[in-house]
C-alpha positions as CSV (number, residue, x, y, z in Angstrom):
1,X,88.8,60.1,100.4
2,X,87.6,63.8,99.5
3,X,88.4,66.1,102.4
4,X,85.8,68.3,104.2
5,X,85.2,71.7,103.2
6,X,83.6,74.3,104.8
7,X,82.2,77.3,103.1
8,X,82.7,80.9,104.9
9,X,81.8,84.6,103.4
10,X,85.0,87.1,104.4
11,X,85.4,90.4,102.9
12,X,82.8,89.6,100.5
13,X,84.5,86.7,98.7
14,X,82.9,82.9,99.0
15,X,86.1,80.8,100.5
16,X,85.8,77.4,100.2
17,X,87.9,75.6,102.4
18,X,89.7,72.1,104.1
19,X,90.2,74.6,107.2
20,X,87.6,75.0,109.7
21,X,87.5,78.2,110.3
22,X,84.7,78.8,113.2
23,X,85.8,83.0,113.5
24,X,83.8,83.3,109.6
25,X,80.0,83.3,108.6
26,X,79.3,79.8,107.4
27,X,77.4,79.2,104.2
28,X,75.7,76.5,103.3
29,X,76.2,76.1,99.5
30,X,79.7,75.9,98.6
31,X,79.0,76.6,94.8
32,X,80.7,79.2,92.8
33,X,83.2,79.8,95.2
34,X,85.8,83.1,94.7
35,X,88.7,81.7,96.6
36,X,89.7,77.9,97.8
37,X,91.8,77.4,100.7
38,X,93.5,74.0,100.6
39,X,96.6,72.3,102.4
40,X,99.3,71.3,100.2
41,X,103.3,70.9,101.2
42,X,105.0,73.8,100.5
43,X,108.5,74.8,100.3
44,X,109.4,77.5,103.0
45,X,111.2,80.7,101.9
46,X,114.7,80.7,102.3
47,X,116.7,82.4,104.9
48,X,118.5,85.6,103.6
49,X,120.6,88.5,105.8
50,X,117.5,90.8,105.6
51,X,114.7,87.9,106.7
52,X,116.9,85.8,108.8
53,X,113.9,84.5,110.9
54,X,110.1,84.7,111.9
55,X,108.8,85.5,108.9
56,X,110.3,85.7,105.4
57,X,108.1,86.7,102.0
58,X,108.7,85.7,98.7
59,X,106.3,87.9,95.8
60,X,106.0,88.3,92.7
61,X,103.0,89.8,90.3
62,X,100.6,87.3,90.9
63,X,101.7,85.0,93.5
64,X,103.5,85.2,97.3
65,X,105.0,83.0,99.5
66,X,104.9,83.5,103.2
67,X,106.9,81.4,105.7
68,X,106.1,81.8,109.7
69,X,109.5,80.1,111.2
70,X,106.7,78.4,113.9
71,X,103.9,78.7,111.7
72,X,103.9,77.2,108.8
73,X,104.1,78.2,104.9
74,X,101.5,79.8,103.0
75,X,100.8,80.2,98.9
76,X,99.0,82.9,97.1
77,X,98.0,83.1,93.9
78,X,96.1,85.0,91.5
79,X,94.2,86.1,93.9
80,X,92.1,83.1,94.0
81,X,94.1,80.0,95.8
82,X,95.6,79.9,99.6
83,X,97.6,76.7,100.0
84,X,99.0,76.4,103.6
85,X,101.8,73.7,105.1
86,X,101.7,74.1,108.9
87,X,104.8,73.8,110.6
88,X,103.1,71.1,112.7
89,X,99.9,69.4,112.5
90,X,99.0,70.7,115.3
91,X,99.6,74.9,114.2
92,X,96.1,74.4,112.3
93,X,94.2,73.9,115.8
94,X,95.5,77.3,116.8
95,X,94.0,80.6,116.8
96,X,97.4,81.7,115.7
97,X,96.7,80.2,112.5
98,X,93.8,81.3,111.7
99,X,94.4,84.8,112.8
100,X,97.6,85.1,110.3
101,X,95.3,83.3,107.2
102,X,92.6,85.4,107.9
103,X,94.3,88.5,107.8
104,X,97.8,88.3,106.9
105,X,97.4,86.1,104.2
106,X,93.7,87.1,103.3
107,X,95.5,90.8,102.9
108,X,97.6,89.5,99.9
109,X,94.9,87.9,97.7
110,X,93.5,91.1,98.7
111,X,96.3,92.7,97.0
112,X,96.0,90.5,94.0
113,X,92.3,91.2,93.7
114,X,93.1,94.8,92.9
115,X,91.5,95.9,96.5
116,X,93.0,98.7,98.7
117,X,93.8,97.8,101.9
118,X,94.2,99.5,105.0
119,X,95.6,99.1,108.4
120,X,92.2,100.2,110.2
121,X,88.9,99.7,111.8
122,X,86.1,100.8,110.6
123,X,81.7,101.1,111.9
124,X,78.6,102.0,109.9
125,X,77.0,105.4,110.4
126,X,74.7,106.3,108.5
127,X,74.9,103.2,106.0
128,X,78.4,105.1,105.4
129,X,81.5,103.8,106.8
130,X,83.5,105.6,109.0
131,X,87.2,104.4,109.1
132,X,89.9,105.2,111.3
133,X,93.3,105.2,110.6
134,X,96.1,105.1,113.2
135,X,99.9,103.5,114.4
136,X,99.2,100.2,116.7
137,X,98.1,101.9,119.9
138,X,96.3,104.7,118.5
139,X,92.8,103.1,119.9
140,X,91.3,101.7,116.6
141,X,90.0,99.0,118.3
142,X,88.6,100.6,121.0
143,X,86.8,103.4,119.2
144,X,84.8,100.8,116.4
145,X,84.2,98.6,120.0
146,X,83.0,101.8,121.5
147,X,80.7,102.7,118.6
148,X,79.7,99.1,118.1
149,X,78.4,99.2,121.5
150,X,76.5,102.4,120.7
151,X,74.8,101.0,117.8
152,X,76.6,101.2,114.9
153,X,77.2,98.5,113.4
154,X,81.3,97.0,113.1
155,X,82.6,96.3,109.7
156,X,86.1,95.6,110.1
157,X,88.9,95.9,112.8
158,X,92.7,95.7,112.0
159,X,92.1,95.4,108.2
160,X,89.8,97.5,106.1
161,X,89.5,95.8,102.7
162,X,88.2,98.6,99.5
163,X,86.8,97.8,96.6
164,X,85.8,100.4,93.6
165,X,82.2,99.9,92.2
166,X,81.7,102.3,89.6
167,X,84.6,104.9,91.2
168,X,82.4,104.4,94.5
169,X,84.8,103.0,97.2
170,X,83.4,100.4,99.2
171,X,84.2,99.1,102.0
172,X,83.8,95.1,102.2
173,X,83.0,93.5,106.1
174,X,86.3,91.6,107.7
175,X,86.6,88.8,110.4
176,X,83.4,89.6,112.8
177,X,85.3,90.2,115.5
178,X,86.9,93.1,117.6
179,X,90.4,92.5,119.4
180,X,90.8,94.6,122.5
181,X,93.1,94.6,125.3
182,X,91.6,93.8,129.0
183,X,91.6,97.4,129.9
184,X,89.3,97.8,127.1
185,X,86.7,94.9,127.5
186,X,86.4,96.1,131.4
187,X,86.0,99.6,130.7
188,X,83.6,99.4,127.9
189,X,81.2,96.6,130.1
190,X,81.4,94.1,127.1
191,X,81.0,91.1,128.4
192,X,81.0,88.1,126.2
193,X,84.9,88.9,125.2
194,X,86.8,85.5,125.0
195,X,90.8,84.8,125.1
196,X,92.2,82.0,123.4
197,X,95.6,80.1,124.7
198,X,97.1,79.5,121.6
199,X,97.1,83.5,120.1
200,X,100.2,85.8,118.4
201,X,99.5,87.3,121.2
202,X,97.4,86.1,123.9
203,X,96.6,88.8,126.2
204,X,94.1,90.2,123.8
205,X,90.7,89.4,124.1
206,X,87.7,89.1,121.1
207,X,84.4,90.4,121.3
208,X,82.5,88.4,118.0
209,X,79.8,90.7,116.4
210,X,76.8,89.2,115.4
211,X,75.3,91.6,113.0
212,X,77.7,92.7,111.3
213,X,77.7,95.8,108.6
214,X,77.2,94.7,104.5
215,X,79.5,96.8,102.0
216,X,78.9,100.4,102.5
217,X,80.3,103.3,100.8
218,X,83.3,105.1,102.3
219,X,81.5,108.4,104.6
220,X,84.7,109.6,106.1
221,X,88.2,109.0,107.4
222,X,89.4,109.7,110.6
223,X,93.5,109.8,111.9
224,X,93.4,109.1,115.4
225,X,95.5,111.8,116.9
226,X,96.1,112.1,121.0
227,X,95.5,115.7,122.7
228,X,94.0,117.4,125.3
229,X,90.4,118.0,124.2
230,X,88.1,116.8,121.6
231,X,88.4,118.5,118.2
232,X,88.2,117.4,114.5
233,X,91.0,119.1,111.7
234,X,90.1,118.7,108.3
235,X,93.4,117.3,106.1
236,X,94.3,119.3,103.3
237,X,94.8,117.2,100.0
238,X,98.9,116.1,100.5
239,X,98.3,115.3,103.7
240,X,95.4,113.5,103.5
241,X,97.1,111.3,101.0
242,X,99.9,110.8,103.1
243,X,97.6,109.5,105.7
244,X,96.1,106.9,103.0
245,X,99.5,105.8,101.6
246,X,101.5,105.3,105.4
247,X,98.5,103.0,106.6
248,X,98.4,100.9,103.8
249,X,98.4,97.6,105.0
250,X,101.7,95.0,103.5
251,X,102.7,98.6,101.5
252,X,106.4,96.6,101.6
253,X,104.8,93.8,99.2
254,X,103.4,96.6,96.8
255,X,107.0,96.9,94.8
256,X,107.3,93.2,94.3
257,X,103.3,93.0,93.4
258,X,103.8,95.5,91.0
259,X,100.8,97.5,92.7
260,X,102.1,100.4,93.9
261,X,100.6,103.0,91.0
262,X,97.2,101.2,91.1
263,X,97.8,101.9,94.9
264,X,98.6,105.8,94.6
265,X,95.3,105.9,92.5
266,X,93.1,104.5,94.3
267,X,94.0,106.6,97.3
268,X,93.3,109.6,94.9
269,X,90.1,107.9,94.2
270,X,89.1,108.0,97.6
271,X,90.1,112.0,97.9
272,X,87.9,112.2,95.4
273,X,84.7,111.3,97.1
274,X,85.7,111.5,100.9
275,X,87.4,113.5,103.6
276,X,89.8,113.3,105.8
277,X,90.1,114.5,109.3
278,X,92.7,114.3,112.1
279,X,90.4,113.2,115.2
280,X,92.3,114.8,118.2
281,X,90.9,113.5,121.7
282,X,92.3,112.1,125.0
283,X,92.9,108.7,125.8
284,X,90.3,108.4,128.6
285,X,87.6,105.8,128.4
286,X,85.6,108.6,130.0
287,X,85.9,110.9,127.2
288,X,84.5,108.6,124.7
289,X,81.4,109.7,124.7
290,X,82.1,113.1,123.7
291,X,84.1,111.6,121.2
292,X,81.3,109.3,120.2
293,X,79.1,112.5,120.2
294,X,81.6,114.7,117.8
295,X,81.5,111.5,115.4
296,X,78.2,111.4,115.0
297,X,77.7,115.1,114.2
298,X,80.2,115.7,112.1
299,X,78.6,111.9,110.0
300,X,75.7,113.8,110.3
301,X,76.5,117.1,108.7
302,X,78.6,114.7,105.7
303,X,74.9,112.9,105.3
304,X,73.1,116.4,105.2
305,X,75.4,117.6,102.7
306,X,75.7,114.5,100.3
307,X,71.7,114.8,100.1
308,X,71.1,118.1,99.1
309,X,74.2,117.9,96.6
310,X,71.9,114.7,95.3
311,X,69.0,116.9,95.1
312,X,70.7,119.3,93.1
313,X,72.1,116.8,90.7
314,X,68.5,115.8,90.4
């Protein structure tokens, strides 16, 4: 009997898969599909002194192997196929699961796609996304969340997927949702936030978005820096790229991919086109509006001055 498949849109790409995955916008012709996500048995990867547990990766050029000791094993390859072996029959149920495909996994065919990827979050201002870049508690999260909830729309939160049209970086929509801590979800008044029992970790909360942000060009890129008052500090060139290259999302697998010069350019690429600013504020849920405020001037001024450079191509 031919399994079910669903049909979801993440990151731009038409997945077609034997997973139910209820996080992703469902479509309703599976045609013409970019990437299939199928269960198959796998073999795990094997134990070695440097991956003795949790998780181990195997990858090579055009396919990777990634083994979750309580998870399950998942194939990539060619940046069209996922084929997953849960560690129980019961791992698929889990948000755990899906989490890890969705990103994790979705990161390497990614990878394999020729995209850059970043460890980020990004909103749309100004049909131009505005990324920000930062270490784990930096407040990613809670700035697209915050914006989101001022009316720009979210595009992606954890991983920010780029793709290169015509030298143009664009930045591709992720999972619809935004994973926040409780702190977070009370101070911000979002309401409709959900937990789920069976999570990596399960104290975080998701708020889904509903209208979420198409691909946008790249408008600016923020590093999330923590000080006293609320400032912006352009990057100079170096250390701008610096910025690009340490929050490059699985950079460990870009040796083994053989992707780490097509990396290095397309971070140039990006320098290219946009800026980079450190983003200095304090971590104070009352201070976000002035952060929210300096944002959306500084987006502004980066609109004004792409126009009138148009004009004068013109």
């Amino acid at each position: 009997m031919r399994k079910s498949k669903y049909s979801y849109r993440l990151y731009d790409l038409i997945l077609c898969s034997e997973l139910k995955l209820p996080e992703l916008q469902t479509l309703s012709d599976e045609s013409n599909p970019d990437v299939s996500i199928r269960h198959q048995t796998l073999e795990k990867v094997p134990e070695t002194d440097s991956q003795p547990n949790a998780k181990r990766i195997d990858a090579k050029s055009d396919s990777c192997r990634i083994t979750y000791d309580t998870v399950g094993t998942f194939l990539i390859k060619e940046g069209n196929q996922i084929l997953y072996d849960p560690a129980s029959p019961s791992e698929t149920n889990k948000k755990s699961f899906r989490r890890i495909l969705e990103n994790q996994v979705m990161t390497v065919l990614l990878l394999q796609r020729g995209l850059l990827v970043l460890h980020a979050s990004a909103v749309s201002i100004n049909n131009k996304a505005v990324v920000f870049l930062g270490d784990r508690t930096a407040g990613k999260s809670t700035m697209t969340a915050a914006l989101h909830n001022h009316g720009h729309s979210m595009l992606a939160d954890d991983v920010v997927a780029i793709r290169f049209e015509d030298d143009v970086p664009m930045v591709v929509p992720s999972v619809p949702q935004i994973r926040l801590n409780t702190e977070t979800v009370e101070n911000l008044g979002i309401e409709d936030a959900v937990r789920f029992d069976h999570d990596l970790s399960p104290e975080k909360l998701y708020q889904t978005v509903e209208n979420q942000s198409s691909p946008i060009p790249i408008g600016h890129v923020y590093s999330l820096n923590e000080r006293r008052e609320v400032s912006l500090d352009v990057l100079d060139g170096s250390t701008a790229f610096f910025e690009l290259v340490v929050n490059t999302y699985a950079q460990g697998l870009l040796p083994d991919t053989e992707t780490t010069t097509n990396h290095f350019e397309q971070c140039n690429r990006i320098l290219t086109t946009t800026s980079v600013s450190q983003l200095n504020r304090p971590k104070e849920y009352g201070r976000l509006p002035d952060v929210i405020d300096v944002i959306r001037e500084d987006a502004n001024k980066i609109s004004s001055h792409n126009s009138k450079f148009a004009t004068k191509r013109q």
